[in-house]
N, C-alpha and C positions, 0 to 999 in steps of 0.2 A: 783137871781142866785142860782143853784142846787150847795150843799155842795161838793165843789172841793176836801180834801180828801176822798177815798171809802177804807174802810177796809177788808183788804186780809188779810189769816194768821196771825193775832195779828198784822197787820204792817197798818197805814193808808198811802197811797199813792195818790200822785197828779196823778191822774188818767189821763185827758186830756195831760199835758204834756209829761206822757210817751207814751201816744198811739201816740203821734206825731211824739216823737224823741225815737226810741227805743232804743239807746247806754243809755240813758236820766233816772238814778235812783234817784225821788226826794219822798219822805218819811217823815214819821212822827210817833216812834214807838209807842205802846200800852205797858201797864204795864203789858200783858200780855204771856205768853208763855215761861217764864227763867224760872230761879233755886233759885232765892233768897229769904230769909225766912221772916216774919213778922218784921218790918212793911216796908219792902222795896222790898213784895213780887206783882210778880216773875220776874218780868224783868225790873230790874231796871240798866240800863247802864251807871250810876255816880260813876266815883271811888273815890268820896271827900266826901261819901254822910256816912261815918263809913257802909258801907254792908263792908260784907267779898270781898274781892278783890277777891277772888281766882272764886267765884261767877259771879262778874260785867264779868270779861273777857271769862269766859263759855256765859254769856247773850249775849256778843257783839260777840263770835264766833258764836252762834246759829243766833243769827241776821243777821251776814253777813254771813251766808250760804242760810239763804233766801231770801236774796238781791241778792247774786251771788256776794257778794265783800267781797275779803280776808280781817284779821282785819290790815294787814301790809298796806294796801291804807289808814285805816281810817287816818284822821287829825282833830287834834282837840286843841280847842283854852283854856287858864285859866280862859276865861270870870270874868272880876271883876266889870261886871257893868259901864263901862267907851265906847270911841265912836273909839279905834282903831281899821283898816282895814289893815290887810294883805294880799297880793295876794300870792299864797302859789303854787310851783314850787315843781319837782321832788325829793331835797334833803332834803324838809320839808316833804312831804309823808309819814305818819306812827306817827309821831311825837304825841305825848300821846294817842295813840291807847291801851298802855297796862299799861302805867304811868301817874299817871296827875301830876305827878311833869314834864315830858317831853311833855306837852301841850304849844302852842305858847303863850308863856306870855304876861301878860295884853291886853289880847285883844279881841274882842267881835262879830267881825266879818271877816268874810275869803269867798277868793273867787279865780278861776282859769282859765285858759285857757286850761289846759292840759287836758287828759284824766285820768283814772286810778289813781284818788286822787280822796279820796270821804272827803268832807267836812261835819263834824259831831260838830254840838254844842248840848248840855244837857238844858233841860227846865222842870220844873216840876210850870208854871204860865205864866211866864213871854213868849212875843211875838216872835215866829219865822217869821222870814220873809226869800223868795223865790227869790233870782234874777234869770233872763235868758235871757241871749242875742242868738237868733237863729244865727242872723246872722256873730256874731265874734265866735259863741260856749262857751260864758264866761258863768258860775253859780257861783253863791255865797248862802252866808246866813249871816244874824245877827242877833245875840242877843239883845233883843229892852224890858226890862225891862223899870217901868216907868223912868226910870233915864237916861237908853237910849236912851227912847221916845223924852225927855227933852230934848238931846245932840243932836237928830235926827239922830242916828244912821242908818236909812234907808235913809233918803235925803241925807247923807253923801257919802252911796253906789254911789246911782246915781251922784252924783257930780264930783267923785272919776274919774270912768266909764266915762264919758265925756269928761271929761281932760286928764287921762291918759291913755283909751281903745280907741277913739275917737269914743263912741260909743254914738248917740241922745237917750235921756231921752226916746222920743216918741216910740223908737222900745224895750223898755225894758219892760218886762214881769214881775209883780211881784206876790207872791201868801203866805196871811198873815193864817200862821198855827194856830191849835188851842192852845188856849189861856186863861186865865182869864177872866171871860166877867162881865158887869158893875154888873151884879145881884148879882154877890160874890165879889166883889173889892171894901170895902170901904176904902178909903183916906182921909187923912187930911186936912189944906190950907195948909200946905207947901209943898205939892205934886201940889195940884192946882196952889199957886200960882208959883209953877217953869214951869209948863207946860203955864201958861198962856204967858210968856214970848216968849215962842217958837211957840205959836200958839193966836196970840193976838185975832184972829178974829173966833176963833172957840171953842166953847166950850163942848168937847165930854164926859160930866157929868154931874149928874141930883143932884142938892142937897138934903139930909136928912133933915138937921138940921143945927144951925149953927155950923161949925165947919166940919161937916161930909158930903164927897159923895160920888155916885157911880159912878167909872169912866171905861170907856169904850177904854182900851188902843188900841186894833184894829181902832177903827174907829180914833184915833187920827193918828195912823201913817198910814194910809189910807188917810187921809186929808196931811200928810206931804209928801206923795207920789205925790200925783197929784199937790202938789205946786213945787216940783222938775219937772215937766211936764211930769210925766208916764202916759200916757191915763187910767181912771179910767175903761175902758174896759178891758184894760190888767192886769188889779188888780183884782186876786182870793182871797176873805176872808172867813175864816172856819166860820160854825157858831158856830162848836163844843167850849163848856167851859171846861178846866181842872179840876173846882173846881165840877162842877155840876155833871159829867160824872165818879163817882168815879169806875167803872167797867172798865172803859177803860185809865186813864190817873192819877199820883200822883199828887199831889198839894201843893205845900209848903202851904201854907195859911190854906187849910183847916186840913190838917196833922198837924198842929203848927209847921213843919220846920223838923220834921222829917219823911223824905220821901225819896222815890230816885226818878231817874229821867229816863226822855224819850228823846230821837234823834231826832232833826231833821237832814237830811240826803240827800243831795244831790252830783249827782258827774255824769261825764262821762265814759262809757267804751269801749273799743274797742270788 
């Protein structure tokens, strides 16, 4: 499969699914094109990240001008690395767009039915993942860190979606952004062995040494997708690495944790 986002103006975009659905902004920004200075230069849109604030919100204005979305639709979640799902309605709308103390607390993934709410979480390694239901119009996103990978913060989605959207796994579209890839991600066993609990029969990391691997978090919640029964046809996965790609995306990991971060970004509008 051809690399599903294509880069416009400093923004990577899920190209297919907007040529589909053109109300349909699903994204993935580049650390390029803001205002922010060394080492969180220039578009860095994390306001926890110590940049200057006054900075992150010039980036997410500039950003959402070439989105074509005000920064009053953004929504944005406190992400702590844990496997809470919000569905997120007209008077959440806005909610840490210009504060991250006013981010939806403890929680890691958001999703809507409405239009003109755009669903924005921050990633500078860690997996973004794409939901799309055509036919109810639901999008989401979550944040799928290894630890949310463990929690299966994405099978969670779909599970969610099912029960409470009464929407089938099988018509669910999912498209896994870029990410950390196994070549830059080494882990310990107590990252292996919590994932192995969640995924007893699949093992998506290659051992170094003892004690040491490379792990490949895409293809682990790619395997935890299609056990929730999403058609592995309807699953886009980037091939782009955060770590590897330092012209285009920051990295905690390779930055040593001082870095800012990038959007993933989806939403409908009229």
């Amino acid at each position: 499969m051809n690399e599903p986002f294509i880069l416009q103006n400093d923004i990577l975009h899920l190209y297919e699914w907007e040529e589909k659905f053109p109300e349909l902004t699903a994204a993935f920004s580049s650390r390029n094109g803001g205002t922010s200075s060394f080492p969180y230069h220039t578009n860095n849109l994390g306001l926890h990240v110590n940049d200057d604030e006054n900075n992150v919100i010039k980036n997410r204005e500039l950003t959402g001008e070439k989105l074509g979305w005000h920064l009053s639709t953004w929504t944005a979640a406190e992400q702590i690395h844990e496997d809470q799902i919000v569905k997120v309605s007209s008077p959440l709308a806005g909610s840490g767009a210009r504060s991250y103390e006013d981010t939806i607390k403890r929680t890691d993934a958001l999703y809507t039915s409405e239009t003109n709410i755009l669903l924005t979480l921050g990633f500078a390694d860690c997996v973004p993942v794409y939901f799309l239901s055509k036919e109810k119009g639901l999008v989401g996103i979550a944040h799928a860190g290894w630890k949310g990978t463990v929690k299966n913060i994405a099978g969670k989605m779909v599970r969610l979606w099912q029960e409470m959207e009464n929407i089938h796994p099988g018509t669910i579209h999912v498209a896994i952004g870029p990410s950390i890839s196994h070549c830059c991600y080494e882990v310990d066993d107590h990252v292996i062995n919590s994932l192995e609990e969640t995924l007893p029969d699949w093992k998506p990391y290659e051992k170094i040494e003892e004690g040491r691997y490379r792990l490949q978090l895409k293809e682990a919640n790619y395997r935890l997708l299609i056990e929730e029964g999403v058609p592995p046809d309807h699953i886009y996965v980037s091939s782009y690495c955060t770590s590897c790609s330092e012209d285009l995306f920051f990295s905690h990991r390779r930055d040593q944790g001082k870095t800012g971060r990038m959007m993933a970004i989806i939403g409908r509008n009229k």
